[in-house]
KOLVEX-934819 format. One record per atom (N, C-alpha, C, CB): residue in one letter; z, x, y. Coordinates in steps of 0.2 Angstrom, whole numbers, plus 5000, padded with zeros to 4 digits. Last residue first. Glycine has a CB too. Layout:
<vokes>
AZXY/...
</vokes>
This chain:
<vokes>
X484157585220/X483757615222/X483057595217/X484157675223/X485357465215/X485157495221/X484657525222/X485457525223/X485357475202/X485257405205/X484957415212/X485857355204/X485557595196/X484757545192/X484757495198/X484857505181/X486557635202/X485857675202/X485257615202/X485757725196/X487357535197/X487357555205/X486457575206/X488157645208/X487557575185/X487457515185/X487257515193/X488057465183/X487957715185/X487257715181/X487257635183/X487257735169/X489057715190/X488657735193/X488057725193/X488657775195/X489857625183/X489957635189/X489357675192/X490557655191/X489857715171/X489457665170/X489557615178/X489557625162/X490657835174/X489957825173/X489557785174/X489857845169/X491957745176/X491657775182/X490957825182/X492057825185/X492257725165/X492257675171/X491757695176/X493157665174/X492457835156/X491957815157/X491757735162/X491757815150/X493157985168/X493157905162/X492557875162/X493657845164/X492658155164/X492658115168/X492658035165/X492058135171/X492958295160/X493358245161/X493458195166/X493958255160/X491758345157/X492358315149/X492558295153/X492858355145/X490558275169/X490858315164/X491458305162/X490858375166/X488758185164/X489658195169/X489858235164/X490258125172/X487258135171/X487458155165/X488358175169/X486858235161/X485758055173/X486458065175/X487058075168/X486657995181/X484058055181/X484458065174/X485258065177/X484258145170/X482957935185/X483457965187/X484057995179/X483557905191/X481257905187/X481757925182/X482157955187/X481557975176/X480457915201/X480557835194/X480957845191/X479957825188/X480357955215/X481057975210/X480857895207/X481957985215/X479657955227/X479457985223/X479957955214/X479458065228/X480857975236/X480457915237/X479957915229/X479857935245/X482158055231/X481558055233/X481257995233/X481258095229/X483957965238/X483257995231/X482658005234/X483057945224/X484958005246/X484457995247/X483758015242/X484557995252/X486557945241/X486057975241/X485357945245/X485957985234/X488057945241/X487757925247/X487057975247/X488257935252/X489357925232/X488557905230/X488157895236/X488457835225/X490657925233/X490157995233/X489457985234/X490358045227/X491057805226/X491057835234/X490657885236/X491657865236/X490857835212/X490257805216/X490557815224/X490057715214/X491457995212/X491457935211/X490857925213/X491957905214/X491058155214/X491558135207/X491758065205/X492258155209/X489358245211/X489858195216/X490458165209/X489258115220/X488058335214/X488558325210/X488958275213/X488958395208/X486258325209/X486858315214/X487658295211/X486558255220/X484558375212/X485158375207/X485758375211/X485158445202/X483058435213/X483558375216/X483958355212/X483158315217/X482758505205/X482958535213/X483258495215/X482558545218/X482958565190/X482858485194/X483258495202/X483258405189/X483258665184/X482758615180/X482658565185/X483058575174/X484458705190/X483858755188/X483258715186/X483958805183/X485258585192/X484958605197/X484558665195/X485558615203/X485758615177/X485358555179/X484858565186/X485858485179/X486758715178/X486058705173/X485658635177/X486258675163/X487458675190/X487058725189/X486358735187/X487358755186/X488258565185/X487558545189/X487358635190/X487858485199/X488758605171/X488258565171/X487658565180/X488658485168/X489558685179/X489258725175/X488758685174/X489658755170/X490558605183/X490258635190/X489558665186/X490858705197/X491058535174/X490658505179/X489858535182/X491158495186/X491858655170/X491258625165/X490858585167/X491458595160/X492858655182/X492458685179/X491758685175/X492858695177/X493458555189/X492958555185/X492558605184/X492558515185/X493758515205/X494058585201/X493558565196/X494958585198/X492758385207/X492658445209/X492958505209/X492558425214/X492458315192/X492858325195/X492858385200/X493358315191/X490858225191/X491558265189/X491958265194/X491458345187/X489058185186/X489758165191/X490358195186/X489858065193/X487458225191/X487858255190/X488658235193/X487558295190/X485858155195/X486758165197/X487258175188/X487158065202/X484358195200/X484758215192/X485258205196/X484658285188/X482558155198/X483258165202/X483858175198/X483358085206/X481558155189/X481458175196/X481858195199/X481258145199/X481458225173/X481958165178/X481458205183/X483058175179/X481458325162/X481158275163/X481058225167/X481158265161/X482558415165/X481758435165/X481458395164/X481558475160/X483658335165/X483558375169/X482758395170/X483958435168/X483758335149/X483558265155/X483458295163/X484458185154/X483958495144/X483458425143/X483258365148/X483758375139/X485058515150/X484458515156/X483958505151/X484258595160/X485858415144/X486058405153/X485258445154/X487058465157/X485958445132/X485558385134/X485458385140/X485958335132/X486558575134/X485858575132/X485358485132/X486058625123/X487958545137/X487358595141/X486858585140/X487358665139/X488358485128/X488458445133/X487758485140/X489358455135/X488258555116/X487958505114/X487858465123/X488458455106/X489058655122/X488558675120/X488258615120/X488558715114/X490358575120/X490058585128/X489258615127/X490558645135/X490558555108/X490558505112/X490158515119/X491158495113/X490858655103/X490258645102/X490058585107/X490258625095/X491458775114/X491758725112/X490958695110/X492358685116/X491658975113/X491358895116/X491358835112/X490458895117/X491859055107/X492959005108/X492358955110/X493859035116/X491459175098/X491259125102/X491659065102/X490659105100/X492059325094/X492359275095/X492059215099/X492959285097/X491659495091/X491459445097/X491659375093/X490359445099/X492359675093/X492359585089/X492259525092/X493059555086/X491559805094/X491759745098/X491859715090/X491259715104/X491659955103/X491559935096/X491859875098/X491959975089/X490359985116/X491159995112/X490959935107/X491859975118/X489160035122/X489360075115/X489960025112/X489760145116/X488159955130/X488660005135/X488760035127/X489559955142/X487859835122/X487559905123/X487659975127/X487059885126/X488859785120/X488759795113/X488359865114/X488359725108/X489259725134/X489659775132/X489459795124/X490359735132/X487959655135/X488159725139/X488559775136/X488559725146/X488059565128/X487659615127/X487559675128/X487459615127/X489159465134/X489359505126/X488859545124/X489459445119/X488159435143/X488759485145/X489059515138/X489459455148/X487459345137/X487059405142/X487659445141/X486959375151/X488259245129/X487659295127/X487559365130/X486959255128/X488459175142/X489159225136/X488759285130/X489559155129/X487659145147/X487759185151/X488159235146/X487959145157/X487159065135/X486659115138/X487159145142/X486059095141/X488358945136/X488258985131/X487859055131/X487958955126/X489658935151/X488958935148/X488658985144/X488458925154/X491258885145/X490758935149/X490058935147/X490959005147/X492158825140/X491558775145/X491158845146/X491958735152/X493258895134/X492858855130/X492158805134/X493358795126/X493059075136/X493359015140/X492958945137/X493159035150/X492959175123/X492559135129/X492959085132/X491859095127/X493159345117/X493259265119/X492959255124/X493859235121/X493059505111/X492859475115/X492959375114/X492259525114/X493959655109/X494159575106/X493859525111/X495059555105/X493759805106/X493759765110/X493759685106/X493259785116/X494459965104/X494159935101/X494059855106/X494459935095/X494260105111/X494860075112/X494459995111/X495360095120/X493660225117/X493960205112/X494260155107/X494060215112/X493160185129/X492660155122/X493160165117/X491860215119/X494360125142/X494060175135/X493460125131/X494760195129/X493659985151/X494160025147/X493860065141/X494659985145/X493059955164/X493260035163/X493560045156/X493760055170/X491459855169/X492159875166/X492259955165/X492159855158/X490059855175/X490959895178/X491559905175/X491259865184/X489659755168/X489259825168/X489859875169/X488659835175/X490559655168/X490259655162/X489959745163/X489559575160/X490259625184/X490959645182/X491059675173/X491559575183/X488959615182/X489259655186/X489959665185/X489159635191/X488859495178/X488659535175/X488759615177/X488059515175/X490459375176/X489759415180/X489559475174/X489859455189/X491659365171/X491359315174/X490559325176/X491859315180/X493259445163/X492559455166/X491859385168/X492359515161/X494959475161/X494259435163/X493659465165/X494459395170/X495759575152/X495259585155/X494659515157/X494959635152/X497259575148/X496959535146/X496459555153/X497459475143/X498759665146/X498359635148/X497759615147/X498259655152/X499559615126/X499559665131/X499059635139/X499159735127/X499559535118/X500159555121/X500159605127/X500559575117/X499059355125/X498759415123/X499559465126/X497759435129/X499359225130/X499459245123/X499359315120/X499159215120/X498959225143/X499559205144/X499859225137/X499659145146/X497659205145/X497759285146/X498759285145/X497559325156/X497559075141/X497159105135/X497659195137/X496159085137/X498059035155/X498359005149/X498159085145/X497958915145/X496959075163/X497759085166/X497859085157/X498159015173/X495958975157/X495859055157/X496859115156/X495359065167/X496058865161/X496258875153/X496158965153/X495758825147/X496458895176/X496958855171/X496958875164/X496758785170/X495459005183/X495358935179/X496058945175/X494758925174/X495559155185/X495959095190/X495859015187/X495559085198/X494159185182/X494559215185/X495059145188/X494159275189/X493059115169/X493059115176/X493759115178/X492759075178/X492359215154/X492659175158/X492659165167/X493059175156/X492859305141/X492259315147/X492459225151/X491059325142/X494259415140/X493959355140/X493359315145/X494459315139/X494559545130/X494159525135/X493959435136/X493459575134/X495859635125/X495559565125/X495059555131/X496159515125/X495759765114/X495959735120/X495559675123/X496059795126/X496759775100/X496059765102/X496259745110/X495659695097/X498159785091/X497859845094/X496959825098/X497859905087/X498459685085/X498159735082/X497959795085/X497659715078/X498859605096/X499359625093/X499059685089/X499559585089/X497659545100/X498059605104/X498559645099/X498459565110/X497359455088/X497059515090/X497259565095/X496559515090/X498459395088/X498259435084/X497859475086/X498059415081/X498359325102/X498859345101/X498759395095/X499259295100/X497059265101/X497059335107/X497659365104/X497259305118/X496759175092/X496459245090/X496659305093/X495759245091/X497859085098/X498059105092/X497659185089/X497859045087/X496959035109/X497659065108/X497859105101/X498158995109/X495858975104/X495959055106/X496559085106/X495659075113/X496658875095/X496258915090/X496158985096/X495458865087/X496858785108/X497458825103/X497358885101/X497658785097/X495558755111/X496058795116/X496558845113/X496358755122/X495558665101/X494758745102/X495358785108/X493558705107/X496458555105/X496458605096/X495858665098/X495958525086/X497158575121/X496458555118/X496358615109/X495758585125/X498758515121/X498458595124/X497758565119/X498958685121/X499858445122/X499158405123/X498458445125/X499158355128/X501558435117/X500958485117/X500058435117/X501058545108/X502758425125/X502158365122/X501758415122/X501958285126/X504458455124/X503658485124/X503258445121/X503558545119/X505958425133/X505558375128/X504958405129/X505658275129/X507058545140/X506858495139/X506258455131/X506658505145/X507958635139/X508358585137/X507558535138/X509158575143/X507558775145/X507858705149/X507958635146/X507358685156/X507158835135/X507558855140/X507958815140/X507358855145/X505758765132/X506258765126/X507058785132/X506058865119/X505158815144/X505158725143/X505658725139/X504558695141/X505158935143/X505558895148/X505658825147/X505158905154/X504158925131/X504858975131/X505158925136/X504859095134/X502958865137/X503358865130/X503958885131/X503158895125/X502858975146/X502958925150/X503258885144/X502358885153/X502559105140/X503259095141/X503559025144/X503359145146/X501059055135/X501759085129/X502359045132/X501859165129/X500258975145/X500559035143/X500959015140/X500659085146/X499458835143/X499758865145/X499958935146/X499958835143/X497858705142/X498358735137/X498658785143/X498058765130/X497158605146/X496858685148/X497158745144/X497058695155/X497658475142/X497058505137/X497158575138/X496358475138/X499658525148/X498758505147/X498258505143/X498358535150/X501058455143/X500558505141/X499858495142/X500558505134/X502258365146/X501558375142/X500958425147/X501058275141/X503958355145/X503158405148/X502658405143/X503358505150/X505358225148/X504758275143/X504058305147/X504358215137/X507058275154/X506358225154/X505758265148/X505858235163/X507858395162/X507858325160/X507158305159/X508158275166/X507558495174/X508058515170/X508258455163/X508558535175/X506758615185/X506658535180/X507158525174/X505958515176/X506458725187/X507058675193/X507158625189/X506858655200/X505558795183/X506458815181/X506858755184/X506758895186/X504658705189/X504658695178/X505258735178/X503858745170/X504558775198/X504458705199/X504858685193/X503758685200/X504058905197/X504558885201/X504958805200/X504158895207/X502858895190/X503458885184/X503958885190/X503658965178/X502058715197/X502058785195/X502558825190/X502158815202/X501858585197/X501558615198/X501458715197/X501558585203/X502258465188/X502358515191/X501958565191/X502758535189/X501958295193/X501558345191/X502158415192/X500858355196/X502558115185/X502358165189/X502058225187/X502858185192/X502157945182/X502258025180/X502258065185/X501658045177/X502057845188/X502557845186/X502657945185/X502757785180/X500957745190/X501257745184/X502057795181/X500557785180/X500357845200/X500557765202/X500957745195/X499857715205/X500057955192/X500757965195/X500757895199/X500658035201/X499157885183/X499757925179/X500257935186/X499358015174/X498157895195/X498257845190/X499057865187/X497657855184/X497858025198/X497957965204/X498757905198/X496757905208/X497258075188/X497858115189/X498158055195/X497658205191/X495958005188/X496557985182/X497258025184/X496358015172/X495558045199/X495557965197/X496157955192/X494757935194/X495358165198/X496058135202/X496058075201/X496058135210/X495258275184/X495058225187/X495758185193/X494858165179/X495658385174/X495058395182/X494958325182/X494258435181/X497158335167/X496558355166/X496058355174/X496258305160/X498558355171/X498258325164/X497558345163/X498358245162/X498958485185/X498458395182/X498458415173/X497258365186/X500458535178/X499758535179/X499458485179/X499558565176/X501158475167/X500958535168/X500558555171/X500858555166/X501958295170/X501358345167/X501158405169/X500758325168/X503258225164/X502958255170/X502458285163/X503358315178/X504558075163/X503758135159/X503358175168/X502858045153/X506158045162/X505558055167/X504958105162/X505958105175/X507057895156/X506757945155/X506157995161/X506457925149/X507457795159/X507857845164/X507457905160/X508657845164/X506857695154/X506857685162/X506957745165/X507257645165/X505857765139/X506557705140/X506357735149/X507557725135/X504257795132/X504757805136/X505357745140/X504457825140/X503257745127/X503657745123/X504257765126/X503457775119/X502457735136/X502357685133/X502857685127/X501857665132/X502157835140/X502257795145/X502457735141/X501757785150/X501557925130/X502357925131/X502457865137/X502758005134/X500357855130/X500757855125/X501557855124/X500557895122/X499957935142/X500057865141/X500457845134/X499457835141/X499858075136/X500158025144/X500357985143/X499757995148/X498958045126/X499658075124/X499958045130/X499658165124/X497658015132/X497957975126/X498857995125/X497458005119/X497258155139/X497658085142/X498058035137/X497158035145/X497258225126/X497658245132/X497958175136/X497258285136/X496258165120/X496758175117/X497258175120/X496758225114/X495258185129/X495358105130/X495958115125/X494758045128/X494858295130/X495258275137/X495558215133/X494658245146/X494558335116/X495058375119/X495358335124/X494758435122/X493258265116/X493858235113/X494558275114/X493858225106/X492858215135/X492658255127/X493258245122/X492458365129/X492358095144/X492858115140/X492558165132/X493158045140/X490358125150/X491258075148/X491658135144/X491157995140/X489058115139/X489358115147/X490058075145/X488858055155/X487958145129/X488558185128/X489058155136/X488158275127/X487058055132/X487358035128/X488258075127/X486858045121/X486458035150/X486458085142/X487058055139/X486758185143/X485457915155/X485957925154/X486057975148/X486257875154/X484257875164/X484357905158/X484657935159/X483957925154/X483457735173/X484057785173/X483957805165/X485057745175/X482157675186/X482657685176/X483057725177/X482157715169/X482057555196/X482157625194/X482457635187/X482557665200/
</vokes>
C-alpha cells in the first residue's frame, strides 16, 4: 500500500517553541525548583504525559495559580488572559512566556482596538483556550462567534464599530463566510485575518491529498482543535477519513479497494508518532 504523507504534519513552530521552552527549564532547573505549566503546554497527552513523568506539573485553573506560591509558570502556545500575567507577577512567581508569536500579535490588536472604542468579535470556537485567552485582552466584552447563525444573530448596535479576529486555527472559508455576514448585515468593520499561515498552508494540503487518496487518517490530539478542523476538511473530500491520536488508535479497517493512503496530523502532534504510523500503514495493510 503507498502512503502520502502531507508535508505540512506535525509540530507547527508555535507548539514546538512552547515545548522547547519546557524542557529547557528542565534543564536548567536546580532540585528545589518546581515549573508548572498553565494548562497542558499543548493538545497532546503524549507530551503532556511526558513533561509530568519529568517532573512538571499542570495548573489547571486560577483557583489553582492563587495557591502556587514558589517556582516558574510557562505559559501555553494558546496564550492566556491579561490578569493570569497580573497573578503570576502577584505571587512572587517566575513567567516563561511560551504564548504562540501569531497568538501574541491578536493579543495586542484586541487590546487596541477595544481600547479605541471597536467591539471585538472574535470568530472562533466558544471555550477554546486560545479563544478564552484572546477575550482575556479586550477591554471591554468580547463577542465569540463560531456559526453562521450566531454571525446572522448578532445584536450589537450598527453603530458601534466592530474589530473582527480569528482564532489562529479556524478554517479560512468558514472566516470568509461569517466576516460577510457581518459586512452584509451593514456594520462598519475592521477585519484582522489572526489565521496563522501555518494552518492555511496545513488546510489546504490536508484536502489536496484528501482528494486524491482512497483512505485518509488524520492523527491529533482529541482536545485539538486544529485536529479536529483538518479531519472535517478532509472527511468532505474522502469519506473514508479517520481521526485517531496514536498508533493505539489504529484499529482500521481500510477499504479493500484502498491503494493510496493519505495521512496528515495536527500542530501538535510529535513527529515519533507520525512516522509510527506512516511505517505501520505501509507494512501492515
Amino acid at each position: 500500500m503507498e502512503v502520502m504523507l502531507a508535508k505540512s504534519a506535525g509540530f507547527c513552530f508555535g507548539v514546538e517553541r512552547a515545548v522547547e521552552k519546557v524542557y529547557e527549564q528542565l534543564d536548567k532547573a536546580g532540585e528545589n525548583k518546581k515549573i508548572y505549566t498553565y494548562g497542558p503546554i499543548i493538545h497532546n497527552e503524549e507530551v503532556v504525559r511526558d513533561l509530568e513523568e519529568r517532573g512538571v506539573s499542570m495548573i489547571r485553573n486560577e483557583d489553582e495559580l492563587a495557591d502556587t506560591r514558589e517556582g516558574a509558570v510557562v505559559i501555553r502556545s494558546h496564550g492566556v488572559p491579561k490578569r493570569i500575567y497580573d497573578r503570576i507577577e502577584e505571587n512572587g512567581l517566575e513567567c516563561i512566556d511560551a504564548t504562540c508569536p501569531f497568538v501574541k500579535r491578536i493579543h495586542t490588536i484586541v487590546e487596541k482596538e477595544s481600547r479605541e472604542g471597536r467591539q471585538i468579535v472574535i470568530i472562533g470556537n466558544a471555550g477554546h483556550p486560545e479563544v478564552e485567552g484572546i477575550m482575556g485582552w479586550s477591554m471591554t466584552p468580547a463577542i465569540v462567534v463560531g456559526t453562521v447563525g450566531e454571525a446572522e444573530n448578532c445584536s450589537v448596535c450598527k453603530e458601534i464599530p466592530l474589530c473582527i479576529v480569528s482564532q489562529t486555527t479556524f478554517n479560512y472559508n468558514k472566516f470568509k463566510e461569517l466576516v460577510e455576514i457581518f459586512q452584509k448585515r451593514g456594520y462598519n468593520v475592521n477585519v484582522v485575518n489572526t489565521i496563522c499561515n501555518a494552518t492555511e498552508v496545513r488546510q489546504t494540503e490536508a484536502a489536496q491529498i484528501a482528494a486524491e487518496v482512497d483512505a485518509m487518517i488524520v492523527i491529533g490530539g482529541r482536545h485539538s482543535s486544529n485536529t479536529q478542523k483538518l479531519f472535517e476538511i478532509c472527511h468532505e473530500k474522502c469519506e473514508a477519513t479517520y481521526f485517531i491520536q496514536t498508533l493505539d488508535d489504529l484499529h482500521l479497517e481500510l477499504p479493500k479497494t484502498a491503494a493510496l493512503v493519505g495521512i496528515t496530523a495536527g500542530a501538535s502532534t510529535p513527529n515519533n508518532i507520525i512516522e509510527e504510523v506512516q511505517n505501520h500503514v505501509r507494512i501492515n495493510f
